[in-house]
N, C-alpha and C positions, 0 to 999 in steps of 0.2 A: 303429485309431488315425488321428486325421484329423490333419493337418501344414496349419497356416497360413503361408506365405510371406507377408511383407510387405514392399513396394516401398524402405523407408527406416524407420529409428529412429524416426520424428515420427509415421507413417503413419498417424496417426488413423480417417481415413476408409477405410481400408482393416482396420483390423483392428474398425471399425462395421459395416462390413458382412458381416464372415467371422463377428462376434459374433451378426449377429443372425439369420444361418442357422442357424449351429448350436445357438443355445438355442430358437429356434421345431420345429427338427428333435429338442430335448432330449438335445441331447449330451451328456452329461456333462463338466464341466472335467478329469477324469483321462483321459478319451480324447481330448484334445487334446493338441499340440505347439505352440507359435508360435516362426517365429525370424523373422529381416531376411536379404534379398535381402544374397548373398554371404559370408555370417556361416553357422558350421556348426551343427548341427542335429540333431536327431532322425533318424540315415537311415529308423530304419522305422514313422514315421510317413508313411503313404504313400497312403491313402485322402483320396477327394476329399471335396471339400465337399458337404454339401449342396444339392441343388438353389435357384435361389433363391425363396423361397415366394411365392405367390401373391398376398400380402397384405403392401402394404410397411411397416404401421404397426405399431412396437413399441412400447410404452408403458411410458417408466422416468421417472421423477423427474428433473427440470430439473438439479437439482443433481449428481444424478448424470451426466451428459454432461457439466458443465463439470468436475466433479473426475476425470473419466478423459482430457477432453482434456488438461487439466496433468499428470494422471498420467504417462500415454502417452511428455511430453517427456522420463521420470527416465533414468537410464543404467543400472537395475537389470535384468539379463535375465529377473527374473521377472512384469514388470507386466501384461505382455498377457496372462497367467494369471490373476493376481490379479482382475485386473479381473472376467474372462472368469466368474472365479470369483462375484464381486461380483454379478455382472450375472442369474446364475441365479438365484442367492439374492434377488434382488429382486423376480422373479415370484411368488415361496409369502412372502416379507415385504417388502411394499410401503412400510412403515416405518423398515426396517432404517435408512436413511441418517440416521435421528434419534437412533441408536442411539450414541453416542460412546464406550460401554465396550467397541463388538464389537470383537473381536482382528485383522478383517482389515477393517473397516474403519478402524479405529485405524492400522493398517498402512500402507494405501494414502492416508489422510490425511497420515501421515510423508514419503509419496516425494514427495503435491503439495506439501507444506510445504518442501522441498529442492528443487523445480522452481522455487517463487516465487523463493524466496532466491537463486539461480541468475540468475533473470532479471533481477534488482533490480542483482544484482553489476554482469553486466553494463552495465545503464543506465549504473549509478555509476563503476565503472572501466575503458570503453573511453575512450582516451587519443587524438586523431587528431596522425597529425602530417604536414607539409604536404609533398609533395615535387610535381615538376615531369610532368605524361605530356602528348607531344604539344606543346608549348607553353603547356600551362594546367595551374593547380594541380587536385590530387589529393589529399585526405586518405585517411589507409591508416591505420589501427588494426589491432593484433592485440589478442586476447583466446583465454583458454583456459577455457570453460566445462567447468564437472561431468557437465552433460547436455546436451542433445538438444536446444536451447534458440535457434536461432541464426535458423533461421528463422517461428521463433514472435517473435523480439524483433524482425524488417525492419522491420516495419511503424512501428516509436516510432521507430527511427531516421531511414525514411525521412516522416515525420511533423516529427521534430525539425530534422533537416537538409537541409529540402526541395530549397532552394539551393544545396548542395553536391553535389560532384562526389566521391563516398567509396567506401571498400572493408572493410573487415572480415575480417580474417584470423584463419581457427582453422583448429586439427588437423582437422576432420573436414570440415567444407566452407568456404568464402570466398560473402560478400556484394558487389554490386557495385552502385553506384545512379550513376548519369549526370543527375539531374534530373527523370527522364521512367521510367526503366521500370528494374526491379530485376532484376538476372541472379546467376546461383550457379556458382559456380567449384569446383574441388577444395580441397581443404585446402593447408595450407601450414604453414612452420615459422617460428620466431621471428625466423630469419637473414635471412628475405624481407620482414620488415615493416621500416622505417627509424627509428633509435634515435632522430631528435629534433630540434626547428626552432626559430628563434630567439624564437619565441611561449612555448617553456616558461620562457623567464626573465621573463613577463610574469606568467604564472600562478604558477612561484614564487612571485614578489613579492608579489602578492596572497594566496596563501595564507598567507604568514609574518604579514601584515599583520593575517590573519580570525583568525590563532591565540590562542584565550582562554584561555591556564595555568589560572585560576582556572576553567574545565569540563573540566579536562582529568579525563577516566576511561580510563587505558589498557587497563582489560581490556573496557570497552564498544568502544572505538575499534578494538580487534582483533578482535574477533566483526563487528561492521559493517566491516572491513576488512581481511582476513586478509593476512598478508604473503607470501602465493602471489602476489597483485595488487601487491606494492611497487614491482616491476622495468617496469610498464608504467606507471607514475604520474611523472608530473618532480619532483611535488609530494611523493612519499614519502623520494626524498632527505635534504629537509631535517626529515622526524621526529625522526628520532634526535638531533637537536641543540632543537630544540624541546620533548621532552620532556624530557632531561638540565636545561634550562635553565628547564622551568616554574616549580618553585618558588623559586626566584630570582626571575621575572617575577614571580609573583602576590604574592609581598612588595612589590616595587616598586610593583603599582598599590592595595597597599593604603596602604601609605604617601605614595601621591598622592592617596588618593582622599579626605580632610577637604579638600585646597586644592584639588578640583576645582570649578569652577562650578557652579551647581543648572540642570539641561537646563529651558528653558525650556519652558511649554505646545507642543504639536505638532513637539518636538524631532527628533532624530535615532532614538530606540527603545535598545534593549538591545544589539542588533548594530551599534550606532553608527555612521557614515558611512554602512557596509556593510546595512545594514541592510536595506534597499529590495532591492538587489541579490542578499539572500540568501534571503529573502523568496520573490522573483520564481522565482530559480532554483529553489527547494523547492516552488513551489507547481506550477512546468513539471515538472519532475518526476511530482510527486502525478499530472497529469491524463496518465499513461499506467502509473496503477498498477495491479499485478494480484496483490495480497500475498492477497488473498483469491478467491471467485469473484463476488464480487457486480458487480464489474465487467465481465462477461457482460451483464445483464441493463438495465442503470442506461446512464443518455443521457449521461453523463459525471460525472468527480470532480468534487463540489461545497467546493472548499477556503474554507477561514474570510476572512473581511476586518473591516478595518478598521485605526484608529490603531496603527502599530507602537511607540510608544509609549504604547500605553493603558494605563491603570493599571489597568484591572478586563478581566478577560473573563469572556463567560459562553461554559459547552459544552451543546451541545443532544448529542441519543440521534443523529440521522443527517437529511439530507435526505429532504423530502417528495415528492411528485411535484410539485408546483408549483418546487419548488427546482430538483428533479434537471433540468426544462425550462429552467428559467433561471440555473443555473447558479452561485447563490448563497445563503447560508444565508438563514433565517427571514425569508422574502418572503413565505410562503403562510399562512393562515387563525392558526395557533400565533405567528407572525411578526407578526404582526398586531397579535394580543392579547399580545404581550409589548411590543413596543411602545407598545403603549395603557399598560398597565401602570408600564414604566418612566417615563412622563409622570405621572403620578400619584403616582407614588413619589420623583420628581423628580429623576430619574436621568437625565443624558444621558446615550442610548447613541451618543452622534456620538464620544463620546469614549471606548467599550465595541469590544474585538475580539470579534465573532464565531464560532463555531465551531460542529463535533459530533465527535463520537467516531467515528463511522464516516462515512465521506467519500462512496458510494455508496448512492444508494436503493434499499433492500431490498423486495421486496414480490412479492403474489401475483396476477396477473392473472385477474382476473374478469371475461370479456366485453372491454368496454372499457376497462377502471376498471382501476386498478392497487392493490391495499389494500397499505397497512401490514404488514409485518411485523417486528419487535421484530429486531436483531441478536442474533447469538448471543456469549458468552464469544469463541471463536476469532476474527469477522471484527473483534470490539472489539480484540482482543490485537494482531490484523492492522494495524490503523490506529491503534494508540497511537503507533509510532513517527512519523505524521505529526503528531500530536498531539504528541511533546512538541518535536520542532523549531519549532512555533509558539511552543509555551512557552521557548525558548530564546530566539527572535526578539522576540519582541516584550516578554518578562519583566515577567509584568502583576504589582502586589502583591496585589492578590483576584483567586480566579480562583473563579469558581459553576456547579457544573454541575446541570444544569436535568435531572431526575428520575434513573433506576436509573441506564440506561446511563452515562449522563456521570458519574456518580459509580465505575464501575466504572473507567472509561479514566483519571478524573484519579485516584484513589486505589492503583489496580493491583488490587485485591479487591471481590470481592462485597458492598455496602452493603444498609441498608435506611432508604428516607428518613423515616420515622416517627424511626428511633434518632440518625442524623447532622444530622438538621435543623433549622436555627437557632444551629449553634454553628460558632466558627472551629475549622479544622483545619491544622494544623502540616504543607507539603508538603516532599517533599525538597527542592526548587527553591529554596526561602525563602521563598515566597511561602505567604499564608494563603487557604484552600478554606474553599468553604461550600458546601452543599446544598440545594435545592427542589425542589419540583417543576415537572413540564415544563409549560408553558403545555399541551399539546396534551390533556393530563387535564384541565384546567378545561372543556375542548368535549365530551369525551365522559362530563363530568357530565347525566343527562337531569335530575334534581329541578333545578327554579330556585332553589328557595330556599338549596338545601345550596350547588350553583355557585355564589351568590353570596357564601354563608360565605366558599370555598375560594377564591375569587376576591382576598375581602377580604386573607384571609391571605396571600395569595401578594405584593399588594402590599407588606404591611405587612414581608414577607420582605426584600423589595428597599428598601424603605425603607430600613432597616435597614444591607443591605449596601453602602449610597449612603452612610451615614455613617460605615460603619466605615470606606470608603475614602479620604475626607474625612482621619479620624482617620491614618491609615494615612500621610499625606504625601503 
């Protein structure tokens, strides 16, 4: 029986390298052990490792390294097995990771779907609050993650807060950033972090102020915010009085809302004042997200733009490689010709948000060239929730998504555009959905004649949905 020791919980590179001894030497996963430096163990697993082999190149699926580095972060003491397990299995089925009904990779996609969620928490609920070291301010956050997860998130942080002089406090270790270089501390307890600075009655404020009774879902707002997280927020105090008192509120603004004024052309949007601001912060967020893996491979998150008060949006399938460079939707060759398009159709899109369904460009490297790859169900499920924060923000009356994909993120199901296309669709939001296709199938029509058909029709789609928006107010 061979016993893997590894340096720390996180220890990725270390249990890559114990892995790839012993499936080149064809250990078997039952004659393995793994534990963490300090933590107790298998005493008789006691044989060494394998030599290290001669040949340092193992060849697994791309995907499979970034789903065992998330894996790796869960707090389950069985992962480094699993994996272990995973990872042999993928020599005799080189396929397998396409495989969505196997039972252990079904498994192991569970623990990184729990790591994401984990890491997200943390983004959204570490709370800093200011105190004095030295003569100069120090923000100190504590936070109590699930997993393994703390030093996998330094890098947003110290990204986010480049300026700041901050610390980060959990059970299992402490983060420390000066401006310049990040250092790791022991753990620490709740008594050590400091309850709270005259800044939280600033953020109160404004949170009371962003509260919309009339969105209020309490059992979404509790899945997105569990109340494990209440006690470190200033802002979760005042829930309970804000909920008690939504439907109250949302009488009142509906009773205001015939004597409200009509928001003029390029108003304030659906988040009103806040709007901008809410916007911005959603979209800072989006560009250090990692709810899927594609953010591995992709030059960064490509979030939507435009009018926050647009009336119409359209959702494309995901950034291209021209996007994913630049850093914004439909710039590249599809971007183009929808643009051409909506001229034709007579649609300004100056006055059209932007978007896609999935936020990161997927794709297969070829040489140089990066091709297309189609997202999957999961990394759409992934990036709906950026998707409908957009739809919250900016609360367009049409929204059109441009072929499968986008019909899959704005609908929540599986479509087919032949059946949904051309007709309005009833969304939860209130708003009305329609369907087309994506400009990027008009290019990869080779007949001229028939592109031109599909061409015509695609205009005459948007036509169409330029007047029902018209119609629409």
């Amino acid at each position: 029986m061979h016993r893997v020791v590894l340096d720390a919980p996180d220890d990725f590179d270390g249990w890559r390298n114990a892995a790839r001894r012993l499936a080149i030497a064809g250990v078997e996963p039952d004659h393995v052990t793994w534990q963490v430096q300090g933590e107790s163990g298998d005493l008789f697993g006691d044989a060494p490792l394998p030599p290290a082999p001669e040949r340092s190149a193992f060849s697994v699926p791309r995907a499979f390294v970034a789903l065992a580095e998330t894996t790796i972060l869960h707090s389950d003491a069985e992962r480094f097995a699993l994996l272990y397990q995973l990872l042999t299995r993928l020599r005799d089925q080189p396929g397998l990771m396409e495989d969505k009904a196997d039972p252990l990779l079904r498994r192991i996609d569970g623990l990184a779907k729990a790591v994401r969620r984990d890491i997200h928490k943390m983004r959204a609920f570490v709370r800093f609050r200011e105190v004095e070291e030295d003569g100069a301010a120090r923000f100190v956050a504590w936070f109590e993650p699930d997993h393994h997860i703390v030093r996998a998130n330094a890098g947003f942080f110290m990204r986010r807060f480049a300026t700041m002089r901050w610390s980060i406090l959990t059970p299992e270790i402490s983060i420390h950033w000066d401006g310049e270089t990040l250092r790791e501390g022991p753990g620490a307890t709740r008594a050590d972090a400091p309850e709270g600075d005259p800044v939280e009655a600033l953020w109160k404020g404004y949170y009371a102020a962003i509260f919309n009774p009339a969105r209020l879902k309490t059992g979404a707002m509790l899945s997105e915010m569990p109340k494990k997280y209440w006690r470190n927020l200033p802002e979760a105090a005042l829930i309970p009085d804000l909920v008690a008192g939504a439907q109250a509120r949302e009488a009142a603004m509906i009773a205001r809302a015939p004597r409200a004024p009509a928001q003029p052309a390029g108003g304030k949007g659906g988040a009103g004042g806040n709007s901008k601001t809410v916007w911005a912060a959603v979209r800072e967020e989006a560009m250090g997200c990692t709810r899927c893996p594609l953010h591995q491979g992709a030059t960064q998150t490509v979030f939507g733009e435009g009018p926050l008060d647009a009336p119409l949006m359209f959702i494309g399938e995901q950034p291209g490689d021209q996007e994913d460079q630049a850093g914004r939707p439909f710039v590249g060759p599809a971007g183009q010709l929808l643009d051409q398009a909506l001229i034709e159709a007579s649609v300004d899109r100056a006055r059209a948000y932007v978007t896609n369904a999935v936020k990161h460009f997927k794709f297969e490297a070829r040489g140089k060239r990066r091709i297309h790859q189609t997202p999957d169900a999961g990394e759409v499920q992934a990036c709906r929730w950026w998707l409908t924060q957009e739809l919250d923000i900016v609360r367009p009356r049409l929204v059109v998504a441009l072929g499968a994909t986008a019909a899959r993120a704005m609908l929540g199901k599986a479509v087919t555009i032949s059946r949904t296309r051309g007709a309005a669709i009833a969304l939860d939001n209130g708003a009305e959905g329609w369907v087309t296709v994506h400009p990027s199938y008009l290019l990869r029509i080779p007949d001229e004649a028939k592109r031109a058909d599909e061409r015509a029709r695609f205009v005459e789609d948007l036509r169409v949905i330029g007047e029902r928006v018209k119609a629409l107010g």
